[in-house]
C-alpha positions as CSV (number, residue, x, y, z in Angstrom):
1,X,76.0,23.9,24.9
2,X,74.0,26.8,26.3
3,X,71.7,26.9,23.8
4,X,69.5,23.7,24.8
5,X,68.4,24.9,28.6
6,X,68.8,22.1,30.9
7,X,71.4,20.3,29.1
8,X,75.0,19.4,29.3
9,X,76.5,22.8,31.0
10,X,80.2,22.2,30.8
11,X,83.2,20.7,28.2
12,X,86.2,21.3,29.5
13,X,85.8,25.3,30.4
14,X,87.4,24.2,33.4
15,X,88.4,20.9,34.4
16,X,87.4,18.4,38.2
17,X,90.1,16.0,36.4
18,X,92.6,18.5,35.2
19,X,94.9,16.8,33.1
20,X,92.7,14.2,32.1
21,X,92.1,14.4,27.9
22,X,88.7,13.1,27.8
23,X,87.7,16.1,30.5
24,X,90.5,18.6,30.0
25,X,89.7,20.6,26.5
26,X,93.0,21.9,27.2
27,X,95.4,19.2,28.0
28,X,93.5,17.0,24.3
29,X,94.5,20.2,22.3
30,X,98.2,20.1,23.5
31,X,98.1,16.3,22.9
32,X,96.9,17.1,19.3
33,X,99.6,20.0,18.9
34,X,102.9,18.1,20.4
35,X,102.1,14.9,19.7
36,X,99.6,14.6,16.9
37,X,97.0,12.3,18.6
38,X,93.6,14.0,17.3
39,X,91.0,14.2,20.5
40,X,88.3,10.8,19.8
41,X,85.6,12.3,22.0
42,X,85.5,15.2,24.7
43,X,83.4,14.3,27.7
44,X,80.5,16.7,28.6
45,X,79.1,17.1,32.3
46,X,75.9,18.7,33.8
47,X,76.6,18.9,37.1
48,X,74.5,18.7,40.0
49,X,75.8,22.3,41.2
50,X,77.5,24.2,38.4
51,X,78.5,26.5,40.8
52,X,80.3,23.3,43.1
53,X,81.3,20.9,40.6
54,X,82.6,18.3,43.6
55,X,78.9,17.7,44.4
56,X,79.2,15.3,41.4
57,X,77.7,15.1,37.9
58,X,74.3,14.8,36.8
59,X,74.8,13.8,34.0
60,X,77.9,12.7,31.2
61,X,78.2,12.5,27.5
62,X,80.7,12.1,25.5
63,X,80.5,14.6,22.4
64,X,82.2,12.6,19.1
65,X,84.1,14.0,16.0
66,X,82.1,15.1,13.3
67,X,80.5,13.5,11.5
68,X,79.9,10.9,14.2
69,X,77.6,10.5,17.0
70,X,77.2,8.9,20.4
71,X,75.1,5.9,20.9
72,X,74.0,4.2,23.4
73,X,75.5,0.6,23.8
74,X,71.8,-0.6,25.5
75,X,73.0,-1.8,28.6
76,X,73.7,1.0,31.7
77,X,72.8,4.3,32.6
78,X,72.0,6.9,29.6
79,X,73.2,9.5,32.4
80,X,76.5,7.6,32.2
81,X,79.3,8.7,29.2
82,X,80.7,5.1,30.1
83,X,77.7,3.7,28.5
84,X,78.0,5.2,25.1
85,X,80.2,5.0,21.9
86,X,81.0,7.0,19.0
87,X,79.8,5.9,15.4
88,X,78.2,6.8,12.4
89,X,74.9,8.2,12.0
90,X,72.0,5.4,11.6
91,X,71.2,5.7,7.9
92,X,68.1,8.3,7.5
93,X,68.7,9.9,10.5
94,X,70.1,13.1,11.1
């Protein structure tokens, strides 16, 4: 995620909602593990103070099995993970 400056900076390296799947890289794997239930997206976060994560996100994604991608549903914020869905790739895009 480093590698685009200014992007998402964080998928579960640590976790505000520990315990939480969709936040918690941890607690999806040991989901996966003991109970077989592959992760269906992992939720990315810029924050608004890396360094103080309570200050509140920036910015949310969710990041989508391969080969599948997030899209926008057309209606909220794009800042917002809520507001977005994982699917195929549009034909011809890539």
């Amino acid at each position: 995620m480093e590698h685009c400056g200014g992007g998402l900076d964080f998928f579960g390296q640590f976790s505000v909602a520990q315990g939480d799947p969709q936040h918690d890289v941890a607690t999806d794997l040991e989901r996966w593990v003991e109970n077989g239930a592959a992760p269906q997206e992992i939720v990315a976060t810029k924050y608004k103070n890396p360094s103080n994560p309570s200050d509140g996100a920036l910015r949310t994604r969710p990041l989508c099995p391969y080969p599948q991608v997030a899209h926008w549903k057309g209606t909220g914020s794009t800042d917002d993970a809520a507001n977005f869905a994982c699917g195929m790739p549009e034909r011809g895009s890539r």
